[in-house]
N, CA, C and O atoms as a Maestro MAE file, in Angstrom:
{
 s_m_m2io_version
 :::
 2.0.0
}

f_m_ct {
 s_m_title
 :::
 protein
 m_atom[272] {
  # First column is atom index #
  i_m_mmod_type
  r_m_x_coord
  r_m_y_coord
  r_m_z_coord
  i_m_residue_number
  s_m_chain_name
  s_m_pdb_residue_name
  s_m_pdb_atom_name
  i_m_atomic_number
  :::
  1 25 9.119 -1.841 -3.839 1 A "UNK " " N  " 7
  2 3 7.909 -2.295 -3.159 1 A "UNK " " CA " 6
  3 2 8.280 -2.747 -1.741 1 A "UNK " " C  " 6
  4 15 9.384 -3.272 -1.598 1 A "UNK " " O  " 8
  5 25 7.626 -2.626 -0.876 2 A "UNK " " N  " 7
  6 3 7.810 -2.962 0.453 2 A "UNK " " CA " 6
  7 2 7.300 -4.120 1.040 2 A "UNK " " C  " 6
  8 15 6.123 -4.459 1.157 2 A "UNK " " O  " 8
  9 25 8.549 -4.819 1.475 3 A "UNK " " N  " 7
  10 3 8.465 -6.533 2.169 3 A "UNK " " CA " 6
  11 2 6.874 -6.798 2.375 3 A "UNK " " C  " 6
  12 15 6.336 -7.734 1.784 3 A "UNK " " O  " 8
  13 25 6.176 -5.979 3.196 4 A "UNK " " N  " 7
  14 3 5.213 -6.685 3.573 4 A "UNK " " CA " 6
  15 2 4.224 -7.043 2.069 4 A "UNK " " C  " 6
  16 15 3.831 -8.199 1.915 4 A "UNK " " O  " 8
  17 25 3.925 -6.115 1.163 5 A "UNK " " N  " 7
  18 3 3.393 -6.200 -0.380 5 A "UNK " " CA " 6
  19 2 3.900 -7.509 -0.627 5 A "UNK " " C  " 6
  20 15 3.304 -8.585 -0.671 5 A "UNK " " O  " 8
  21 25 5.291 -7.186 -0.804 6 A "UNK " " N  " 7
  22 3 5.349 -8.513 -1.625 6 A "UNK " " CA " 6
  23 2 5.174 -9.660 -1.081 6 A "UNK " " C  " 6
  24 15 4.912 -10.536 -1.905 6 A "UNK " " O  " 8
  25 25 5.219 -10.010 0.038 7 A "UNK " " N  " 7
  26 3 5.030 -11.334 1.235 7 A "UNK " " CA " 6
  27 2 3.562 -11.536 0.688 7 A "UNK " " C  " 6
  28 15 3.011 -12.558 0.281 7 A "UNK " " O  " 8
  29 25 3.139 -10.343 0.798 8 A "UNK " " N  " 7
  30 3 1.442 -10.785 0.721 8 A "UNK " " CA " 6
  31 2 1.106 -11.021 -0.716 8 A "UNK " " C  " 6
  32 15 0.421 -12.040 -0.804 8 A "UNK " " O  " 8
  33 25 1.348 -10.422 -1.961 9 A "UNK " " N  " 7
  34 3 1.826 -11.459 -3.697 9 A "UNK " " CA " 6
  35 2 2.064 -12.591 -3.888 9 A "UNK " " C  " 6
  36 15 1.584 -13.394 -4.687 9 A "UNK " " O  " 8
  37 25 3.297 -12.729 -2.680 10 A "UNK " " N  " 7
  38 3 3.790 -14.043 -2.940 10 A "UNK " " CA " 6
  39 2 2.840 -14.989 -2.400 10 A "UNK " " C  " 6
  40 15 2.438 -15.933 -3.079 10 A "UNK " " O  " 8
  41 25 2.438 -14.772 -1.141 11 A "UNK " " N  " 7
  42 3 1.153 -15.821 -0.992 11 A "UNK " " CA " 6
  43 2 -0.438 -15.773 -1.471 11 A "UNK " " C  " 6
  44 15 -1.222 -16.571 -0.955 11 A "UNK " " O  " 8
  45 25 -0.853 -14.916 -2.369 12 A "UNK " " N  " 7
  46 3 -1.867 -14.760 -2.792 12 A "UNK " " CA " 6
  47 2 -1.799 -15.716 -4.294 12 A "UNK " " C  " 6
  48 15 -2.612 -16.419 -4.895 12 A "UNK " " O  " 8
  49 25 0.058 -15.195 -4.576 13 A "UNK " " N  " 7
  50 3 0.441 -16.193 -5.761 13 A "UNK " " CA " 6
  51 2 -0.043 -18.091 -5.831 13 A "UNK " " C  " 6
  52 15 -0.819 -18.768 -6.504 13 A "UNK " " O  " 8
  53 25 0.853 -18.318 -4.812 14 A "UNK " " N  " 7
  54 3 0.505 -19.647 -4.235 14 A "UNK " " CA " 6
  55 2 -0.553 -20.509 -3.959 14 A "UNK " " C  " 6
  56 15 -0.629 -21.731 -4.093 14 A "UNK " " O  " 8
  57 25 -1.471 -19.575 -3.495 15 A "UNK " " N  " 7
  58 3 -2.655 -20.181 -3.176 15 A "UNK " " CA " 6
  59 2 -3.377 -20.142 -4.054 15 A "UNK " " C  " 6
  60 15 -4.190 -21.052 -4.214 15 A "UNK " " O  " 8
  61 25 -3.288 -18.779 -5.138 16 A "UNK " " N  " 7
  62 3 -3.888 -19.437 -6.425 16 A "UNK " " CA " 6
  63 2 -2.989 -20.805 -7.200 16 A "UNK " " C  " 6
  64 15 -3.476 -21.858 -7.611 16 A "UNK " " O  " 8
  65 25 -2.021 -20.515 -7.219 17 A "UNK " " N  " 7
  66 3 -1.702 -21.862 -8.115 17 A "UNK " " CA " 6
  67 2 -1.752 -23.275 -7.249 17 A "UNK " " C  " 6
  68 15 -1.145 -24.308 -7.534 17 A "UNK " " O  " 8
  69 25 -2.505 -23.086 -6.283 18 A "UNK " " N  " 7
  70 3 -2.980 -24.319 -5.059 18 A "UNK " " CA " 6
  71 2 -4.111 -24.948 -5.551 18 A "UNK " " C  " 6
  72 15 -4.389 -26.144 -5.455 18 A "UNK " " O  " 8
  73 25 -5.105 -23.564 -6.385 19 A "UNK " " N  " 7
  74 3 -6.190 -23.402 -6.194 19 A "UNK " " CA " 6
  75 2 -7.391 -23.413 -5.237 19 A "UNK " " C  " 6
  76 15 -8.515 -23.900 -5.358 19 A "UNK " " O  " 8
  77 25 -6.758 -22.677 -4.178 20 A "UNK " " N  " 7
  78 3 -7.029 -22.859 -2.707 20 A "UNK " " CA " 6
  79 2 -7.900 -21.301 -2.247 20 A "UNK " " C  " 6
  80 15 -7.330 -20.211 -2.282 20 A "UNK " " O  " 8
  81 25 -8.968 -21.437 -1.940 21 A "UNK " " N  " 7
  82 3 -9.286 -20.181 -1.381 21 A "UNK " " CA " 6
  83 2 -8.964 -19.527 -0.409 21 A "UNK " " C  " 6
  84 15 -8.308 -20.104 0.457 21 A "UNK " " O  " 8
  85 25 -9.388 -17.824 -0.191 22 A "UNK " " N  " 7
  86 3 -8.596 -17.472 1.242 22 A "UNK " " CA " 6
  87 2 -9.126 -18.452 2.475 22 A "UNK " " C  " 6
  88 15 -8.488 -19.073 3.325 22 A "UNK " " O  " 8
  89 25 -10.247 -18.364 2.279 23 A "UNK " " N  " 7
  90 3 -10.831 -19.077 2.942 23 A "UNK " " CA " 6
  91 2 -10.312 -20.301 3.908 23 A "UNK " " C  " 6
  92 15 -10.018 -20.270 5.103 23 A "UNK " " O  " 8
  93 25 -10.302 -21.592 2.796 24 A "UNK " " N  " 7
  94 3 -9.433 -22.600 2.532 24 A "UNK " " CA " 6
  95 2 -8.025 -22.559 3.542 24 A "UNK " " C  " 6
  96 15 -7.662 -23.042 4.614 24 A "UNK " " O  " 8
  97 25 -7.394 -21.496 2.280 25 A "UNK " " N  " 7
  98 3 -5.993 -21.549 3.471 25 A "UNK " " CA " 6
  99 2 -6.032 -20.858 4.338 25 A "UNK " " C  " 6
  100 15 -4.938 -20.898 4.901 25 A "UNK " " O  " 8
  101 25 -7.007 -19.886 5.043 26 A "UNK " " N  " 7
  102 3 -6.414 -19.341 6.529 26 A "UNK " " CA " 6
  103 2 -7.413 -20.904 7.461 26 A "UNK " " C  " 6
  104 15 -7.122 -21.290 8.593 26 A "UNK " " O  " 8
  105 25 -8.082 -21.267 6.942 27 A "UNK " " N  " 7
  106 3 -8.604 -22.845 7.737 27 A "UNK " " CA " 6
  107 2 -7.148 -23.633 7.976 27 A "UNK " " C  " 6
  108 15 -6.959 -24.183 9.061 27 A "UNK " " O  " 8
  109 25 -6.203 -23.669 7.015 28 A "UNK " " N  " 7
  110 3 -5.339 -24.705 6.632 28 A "UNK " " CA " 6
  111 2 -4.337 -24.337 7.352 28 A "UNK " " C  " 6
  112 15 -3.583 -25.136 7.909 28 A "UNK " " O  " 8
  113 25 -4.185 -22.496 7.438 29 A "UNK " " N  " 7
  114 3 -2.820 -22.793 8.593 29 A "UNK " " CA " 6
  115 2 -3.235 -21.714 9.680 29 A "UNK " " C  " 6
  116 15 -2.624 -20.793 10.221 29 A "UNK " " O  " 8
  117 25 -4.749 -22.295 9.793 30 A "UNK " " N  " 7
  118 3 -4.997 -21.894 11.486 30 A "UNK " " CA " 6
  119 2 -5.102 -20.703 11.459 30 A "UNK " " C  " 6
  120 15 -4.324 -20.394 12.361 30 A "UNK " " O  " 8
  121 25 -5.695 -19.343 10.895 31 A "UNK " " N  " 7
  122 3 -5.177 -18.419 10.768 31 A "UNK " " CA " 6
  123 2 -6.951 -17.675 10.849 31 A "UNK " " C  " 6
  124 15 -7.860 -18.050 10.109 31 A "UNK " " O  " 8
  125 25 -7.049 -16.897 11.615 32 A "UNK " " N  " 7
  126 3 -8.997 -16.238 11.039 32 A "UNK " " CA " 6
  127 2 -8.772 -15.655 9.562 32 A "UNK " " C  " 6
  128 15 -7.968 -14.924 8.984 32 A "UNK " " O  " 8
  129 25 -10.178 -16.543 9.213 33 A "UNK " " N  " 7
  130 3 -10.683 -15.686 7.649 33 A "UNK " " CA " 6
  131 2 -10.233 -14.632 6.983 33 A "UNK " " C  " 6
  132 15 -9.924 -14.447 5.806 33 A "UNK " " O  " 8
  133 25 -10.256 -13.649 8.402 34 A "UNK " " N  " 7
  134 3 -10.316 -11.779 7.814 34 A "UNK " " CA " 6
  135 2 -9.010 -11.387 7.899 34 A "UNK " " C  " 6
  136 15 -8.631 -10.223 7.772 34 A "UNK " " O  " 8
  137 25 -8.111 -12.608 8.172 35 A "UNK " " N  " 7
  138 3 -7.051 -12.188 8.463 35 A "UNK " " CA " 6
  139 2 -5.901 -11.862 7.474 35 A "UNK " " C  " 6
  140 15 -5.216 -10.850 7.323 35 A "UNK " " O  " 8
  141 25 -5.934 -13.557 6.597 36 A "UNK " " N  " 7
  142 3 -5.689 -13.028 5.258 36 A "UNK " " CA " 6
  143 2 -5.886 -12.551 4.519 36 A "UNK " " C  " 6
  144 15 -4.801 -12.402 3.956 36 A "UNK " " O  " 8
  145 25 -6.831 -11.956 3.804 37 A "UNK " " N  " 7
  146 3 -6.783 -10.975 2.889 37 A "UNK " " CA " 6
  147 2 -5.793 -9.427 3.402 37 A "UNK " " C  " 6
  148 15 -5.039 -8.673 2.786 37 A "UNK " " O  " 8
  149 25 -6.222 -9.482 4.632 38 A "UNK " " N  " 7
  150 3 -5.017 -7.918 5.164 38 A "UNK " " CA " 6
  151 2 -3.618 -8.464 5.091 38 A "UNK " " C  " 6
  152 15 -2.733 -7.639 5.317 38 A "UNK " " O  " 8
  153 25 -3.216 -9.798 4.796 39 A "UNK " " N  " 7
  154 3 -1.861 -10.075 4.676 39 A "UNK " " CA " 6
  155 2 -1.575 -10.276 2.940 39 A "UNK " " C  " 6
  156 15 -0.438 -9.999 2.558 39 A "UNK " " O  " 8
  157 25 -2.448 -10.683 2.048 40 A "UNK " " N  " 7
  158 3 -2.449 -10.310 1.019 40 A "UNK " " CA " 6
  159 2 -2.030 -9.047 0.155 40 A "UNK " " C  " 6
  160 15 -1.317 -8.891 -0.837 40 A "UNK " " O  " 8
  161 25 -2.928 -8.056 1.120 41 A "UNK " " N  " 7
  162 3 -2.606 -6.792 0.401 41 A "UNK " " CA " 6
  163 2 -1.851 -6.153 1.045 41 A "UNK " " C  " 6
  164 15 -1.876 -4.956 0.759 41 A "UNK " " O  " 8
  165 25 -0.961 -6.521 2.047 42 A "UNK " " N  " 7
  166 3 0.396 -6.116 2.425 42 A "UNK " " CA " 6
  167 2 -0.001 -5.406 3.521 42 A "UNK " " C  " 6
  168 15 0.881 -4.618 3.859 42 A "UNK " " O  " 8
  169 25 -0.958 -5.366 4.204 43 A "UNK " " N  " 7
  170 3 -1.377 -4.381 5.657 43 A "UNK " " CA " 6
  171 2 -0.876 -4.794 6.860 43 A "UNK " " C  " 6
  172 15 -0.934 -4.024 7.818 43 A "UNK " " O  " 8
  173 25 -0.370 -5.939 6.975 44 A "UNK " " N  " 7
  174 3 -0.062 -6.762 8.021 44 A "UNK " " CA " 6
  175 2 1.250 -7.044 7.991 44 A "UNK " " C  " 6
  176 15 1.877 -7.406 6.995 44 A "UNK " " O  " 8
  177 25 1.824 -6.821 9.465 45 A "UNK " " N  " 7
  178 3 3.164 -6.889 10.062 45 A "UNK " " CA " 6
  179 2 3.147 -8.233 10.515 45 A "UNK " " C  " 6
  180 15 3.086 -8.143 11.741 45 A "UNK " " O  " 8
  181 25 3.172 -9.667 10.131 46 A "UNK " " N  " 7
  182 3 3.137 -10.868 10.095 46 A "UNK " " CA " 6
  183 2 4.313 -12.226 10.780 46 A "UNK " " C  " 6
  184 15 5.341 -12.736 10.334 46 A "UNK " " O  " 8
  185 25 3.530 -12.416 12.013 47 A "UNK " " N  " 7
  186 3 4.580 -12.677 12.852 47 A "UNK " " CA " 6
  187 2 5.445 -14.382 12.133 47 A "UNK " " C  " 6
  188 15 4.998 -14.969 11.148 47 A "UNK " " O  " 8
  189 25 6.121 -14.638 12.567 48 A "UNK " " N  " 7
  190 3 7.287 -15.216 12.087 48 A "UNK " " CA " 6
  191 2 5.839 -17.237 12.698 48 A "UNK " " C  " 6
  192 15 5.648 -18.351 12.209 48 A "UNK " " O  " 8
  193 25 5.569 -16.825 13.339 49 A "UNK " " N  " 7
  194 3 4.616 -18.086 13.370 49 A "UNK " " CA " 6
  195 2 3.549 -18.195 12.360 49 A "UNK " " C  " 6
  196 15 3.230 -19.269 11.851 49 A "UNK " " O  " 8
  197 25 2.891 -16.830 12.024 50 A "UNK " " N  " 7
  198 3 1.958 -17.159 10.971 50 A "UNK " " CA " 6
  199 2 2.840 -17.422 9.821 50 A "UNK " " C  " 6
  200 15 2.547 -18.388 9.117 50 A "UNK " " O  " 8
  201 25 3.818 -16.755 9.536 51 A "UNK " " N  " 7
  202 3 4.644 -17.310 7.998 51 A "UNK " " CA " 6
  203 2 5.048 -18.739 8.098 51 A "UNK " " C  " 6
  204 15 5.510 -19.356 7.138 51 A "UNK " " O  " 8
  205 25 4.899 -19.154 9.053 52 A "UNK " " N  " 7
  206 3 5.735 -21.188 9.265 52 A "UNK " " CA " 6
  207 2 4.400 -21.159 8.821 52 A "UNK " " C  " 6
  208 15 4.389 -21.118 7.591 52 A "UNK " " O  " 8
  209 25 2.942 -21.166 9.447 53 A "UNK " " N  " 7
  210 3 1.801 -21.706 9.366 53 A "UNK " " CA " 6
  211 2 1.372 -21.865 7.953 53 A "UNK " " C  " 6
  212 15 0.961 -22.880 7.391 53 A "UNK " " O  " 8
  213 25 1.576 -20.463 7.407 54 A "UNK " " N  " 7
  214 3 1.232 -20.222 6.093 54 A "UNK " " CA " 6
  215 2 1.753 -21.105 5.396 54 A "UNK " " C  " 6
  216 15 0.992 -21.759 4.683 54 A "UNK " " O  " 8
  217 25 3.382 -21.445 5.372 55 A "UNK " " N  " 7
  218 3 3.815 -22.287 4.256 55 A "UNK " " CA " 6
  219 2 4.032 -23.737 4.648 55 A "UNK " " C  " 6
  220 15 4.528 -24.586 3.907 55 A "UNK " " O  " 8
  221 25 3.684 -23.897 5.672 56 A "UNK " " N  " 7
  222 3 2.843 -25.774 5.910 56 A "UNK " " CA " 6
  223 2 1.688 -25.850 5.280 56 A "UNK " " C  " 6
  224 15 1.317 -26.785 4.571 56 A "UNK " " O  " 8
  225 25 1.161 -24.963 5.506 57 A "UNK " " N  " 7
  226 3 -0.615 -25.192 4.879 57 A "UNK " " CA " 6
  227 2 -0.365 -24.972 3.328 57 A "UNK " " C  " 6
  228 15 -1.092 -25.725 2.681 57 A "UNK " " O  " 8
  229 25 0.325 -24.285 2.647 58 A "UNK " " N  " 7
  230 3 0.857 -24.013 1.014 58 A "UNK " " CA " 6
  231 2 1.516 -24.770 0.934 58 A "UNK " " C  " 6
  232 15 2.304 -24.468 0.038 58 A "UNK " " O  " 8
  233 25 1.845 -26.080 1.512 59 A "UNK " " N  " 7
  234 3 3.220 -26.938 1.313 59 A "UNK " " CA " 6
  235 2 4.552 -26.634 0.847 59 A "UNK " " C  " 6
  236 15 5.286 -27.611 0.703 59 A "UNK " " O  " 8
  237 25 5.013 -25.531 0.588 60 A "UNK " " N  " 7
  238 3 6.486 -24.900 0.225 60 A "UNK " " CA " 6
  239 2 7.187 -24.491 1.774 60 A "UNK " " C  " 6
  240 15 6.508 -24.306 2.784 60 A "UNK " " O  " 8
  241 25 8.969 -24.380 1.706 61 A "UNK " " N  " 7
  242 3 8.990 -23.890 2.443 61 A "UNK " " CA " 6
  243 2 9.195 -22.570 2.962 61 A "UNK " " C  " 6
  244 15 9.389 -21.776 2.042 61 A "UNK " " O  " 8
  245 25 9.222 -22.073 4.041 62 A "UNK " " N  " 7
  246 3 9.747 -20.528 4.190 62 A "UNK " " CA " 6
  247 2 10.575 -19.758 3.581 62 A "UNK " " C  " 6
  248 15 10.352 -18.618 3.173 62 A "UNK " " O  " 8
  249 25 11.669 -20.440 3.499 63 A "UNK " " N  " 7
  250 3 12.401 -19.054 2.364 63 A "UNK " " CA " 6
  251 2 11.669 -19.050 1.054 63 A "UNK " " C  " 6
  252 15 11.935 -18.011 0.450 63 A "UNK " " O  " 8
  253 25 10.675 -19.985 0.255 64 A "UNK " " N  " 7
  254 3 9.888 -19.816 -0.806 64 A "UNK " " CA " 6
  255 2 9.082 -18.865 -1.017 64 A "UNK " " C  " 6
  256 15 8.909 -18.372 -2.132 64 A "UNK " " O  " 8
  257 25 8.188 -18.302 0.580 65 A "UNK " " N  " 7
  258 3 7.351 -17.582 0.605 65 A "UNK " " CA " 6
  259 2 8.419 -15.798 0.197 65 A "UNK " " C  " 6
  260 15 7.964 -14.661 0.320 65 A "UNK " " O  " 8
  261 25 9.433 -16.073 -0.139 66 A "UNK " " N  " 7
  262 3 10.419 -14.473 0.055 66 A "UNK " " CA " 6
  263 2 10.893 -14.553 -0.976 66 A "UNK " " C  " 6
  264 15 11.356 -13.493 -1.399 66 A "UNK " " O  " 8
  265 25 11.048 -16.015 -2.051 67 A "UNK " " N  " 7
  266 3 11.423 -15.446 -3.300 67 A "UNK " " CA " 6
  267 2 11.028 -14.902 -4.033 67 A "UNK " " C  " 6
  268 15 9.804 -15.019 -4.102 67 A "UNK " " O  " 8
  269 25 11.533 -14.165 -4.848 68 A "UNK " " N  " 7
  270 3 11.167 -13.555 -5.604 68 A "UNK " " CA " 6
  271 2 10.811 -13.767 -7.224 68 A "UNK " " C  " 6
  272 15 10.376 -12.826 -7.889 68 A "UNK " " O  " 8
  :::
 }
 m_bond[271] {
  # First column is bond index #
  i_m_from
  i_m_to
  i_m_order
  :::
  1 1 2 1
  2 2 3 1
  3 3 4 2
  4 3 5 1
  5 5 6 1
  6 6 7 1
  7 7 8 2
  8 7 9 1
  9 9 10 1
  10 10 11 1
  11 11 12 2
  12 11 13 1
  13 13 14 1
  14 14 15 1
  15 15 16 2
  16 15 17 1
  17 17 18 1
  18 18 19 1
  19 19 20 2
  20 19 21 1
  21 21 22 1
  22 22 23 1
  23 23 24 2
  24 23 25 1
  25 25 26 1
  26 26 27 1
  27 27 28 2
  28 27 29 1
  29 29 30 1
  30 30 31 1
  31 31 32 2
  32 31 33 1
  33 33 34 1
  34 34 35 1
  35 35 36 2
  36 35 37 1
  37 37 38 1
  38 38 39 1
  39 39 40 2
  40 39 41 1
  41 41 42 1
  42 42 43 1
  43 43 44 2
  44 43 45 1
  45 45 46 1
  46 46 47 1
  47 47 48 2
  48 47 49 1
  49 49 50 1
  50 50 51 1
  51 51 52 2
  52 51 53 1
  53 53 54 1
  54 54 55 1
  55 55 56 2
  56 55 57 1
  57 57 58 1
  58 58 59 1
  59 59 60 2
  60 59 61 1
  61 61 62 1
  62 62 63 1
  63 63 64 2
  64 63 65 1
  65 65 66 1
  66 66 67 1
  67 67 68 2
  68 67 69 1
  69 69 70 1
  70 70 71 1
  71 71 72 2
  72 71 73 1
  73 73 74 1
  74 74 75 1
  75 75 76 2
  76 75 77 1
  77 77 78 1
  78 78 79 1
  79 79 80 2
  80 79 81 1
  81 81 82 1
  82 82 83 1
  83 83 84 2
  84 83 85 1
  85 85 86 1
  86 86 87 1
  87 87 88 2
  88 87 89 1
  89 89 90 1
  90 90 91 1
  91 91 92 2
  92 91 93 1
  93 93 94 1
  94 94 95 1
  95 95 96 2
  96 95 97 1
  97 97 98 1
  98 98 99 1
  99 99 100 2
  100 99 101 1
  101 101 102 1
  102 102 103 1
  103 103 104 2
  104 103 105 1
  105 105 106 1
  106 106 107 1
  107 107 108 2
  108 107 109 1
  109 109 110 1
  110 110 111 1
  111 111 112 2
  112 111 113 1
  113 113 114 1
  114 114 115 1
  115 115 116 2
  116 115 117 1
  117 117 118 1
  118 118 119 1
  119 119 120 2
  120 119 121 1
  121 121 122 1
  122 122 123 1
  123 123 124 2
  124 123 125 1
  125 125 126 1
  126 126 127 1
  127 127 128 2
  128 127 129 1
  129 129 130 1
  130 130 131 1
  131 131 132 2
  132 131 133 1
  133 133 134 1
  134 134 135 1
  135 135 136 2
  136 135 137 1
  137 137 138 1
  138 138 139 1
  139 139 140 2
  140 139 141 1
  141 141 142 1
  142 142 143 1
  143 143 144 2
  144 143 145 1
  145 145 146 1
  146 146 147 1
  147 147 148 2
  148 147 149 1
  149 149 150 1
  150 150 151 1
  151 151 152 2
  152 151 153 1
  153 153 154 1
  154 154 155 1
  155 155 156 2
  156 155 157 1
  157 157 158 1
  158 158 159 1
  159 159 160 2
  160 159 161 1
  161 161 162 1
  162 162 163 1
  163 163 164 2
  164 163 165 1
  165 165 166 1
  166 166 167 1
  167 167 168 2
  168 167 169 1
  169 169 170 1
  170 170 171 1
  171 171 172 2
  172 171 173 1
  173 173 174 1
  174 174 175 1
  175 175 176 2
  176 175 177 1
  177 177 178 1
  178 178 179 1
  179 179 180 2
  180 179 181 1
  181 181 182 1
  182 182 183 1
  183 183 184 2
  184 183 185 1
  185 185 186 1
  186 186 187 1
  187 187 188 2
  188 187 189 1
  189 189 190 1
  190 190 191 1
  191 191 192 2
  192 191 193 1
  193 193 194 1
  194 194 195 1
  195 195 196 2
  196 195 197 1
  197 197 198 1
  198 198 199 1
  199 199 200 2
  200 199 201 1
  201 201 202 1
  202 202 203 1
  203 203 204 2
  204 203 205 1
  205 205 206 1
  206 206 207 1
  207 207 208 2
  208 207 209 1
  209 209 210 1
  210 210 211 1
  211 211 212 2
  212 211 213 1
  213 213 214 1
  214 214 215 1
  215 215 216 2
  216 215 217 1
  217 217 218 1
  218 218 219 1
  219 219 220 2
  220 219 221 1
  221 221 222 1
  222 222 223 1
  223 223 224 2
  224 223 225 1
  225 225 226 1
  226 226 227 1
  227 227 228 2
  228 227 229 1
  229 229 230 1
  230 230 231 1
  231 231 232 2
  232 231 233 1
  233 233 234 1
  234 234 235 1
  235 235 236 2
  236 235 237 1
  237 237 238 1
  238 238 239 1
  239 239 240 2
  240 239 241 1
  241 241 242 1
  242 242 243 1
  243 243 244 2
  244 243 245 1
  245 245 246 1
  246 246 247 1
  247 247 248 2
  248 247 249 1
  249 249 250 1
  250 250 251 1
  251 251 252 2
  252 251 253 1
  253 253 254 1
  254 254 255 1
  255 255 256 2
  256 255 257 1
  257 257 258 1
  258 258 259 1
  259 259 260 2
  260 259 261 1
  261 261 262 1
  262 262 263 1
  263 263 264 2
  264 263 265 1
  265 265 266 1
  266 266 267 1
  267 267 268 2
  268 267 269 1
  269 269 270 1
  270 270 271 1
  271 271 272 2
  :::
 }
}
């Protein structure tokens, strides 16, 4: 499977077990609405600032968002 898929699993993972909507978390780490879901389903080449953003707003840290 290819990095970007799974980046976008791994945080779709998270935010459900947040119980956080997309919604919710692209509010939470600053991010437009429409933006996450295209990082969800792996469409998005995701710059190294939205992944800090993402996992402040998910409270874990960055290398979390890559485990596997």
């Amino acid at each position: 499977m290819d990095i970007k898929k799974k980046f976008g699993l791994k945080i779709k993972e998270l935010r459900k077990l947040k119980g956080l909507s997309q919604e919710k978390l692209a509010n939470l780490a600053e991010i437009d609405r429409t933006y996450l879901p295209t990082i969800e389903k792996g469409e998005r080449n995701v710059s190294i600032e939205v992944v800090e953003r993402l996992a402040n707003a998910l409270e874990v840290k960055v290398k979390d968002l890559f485990d596997e």
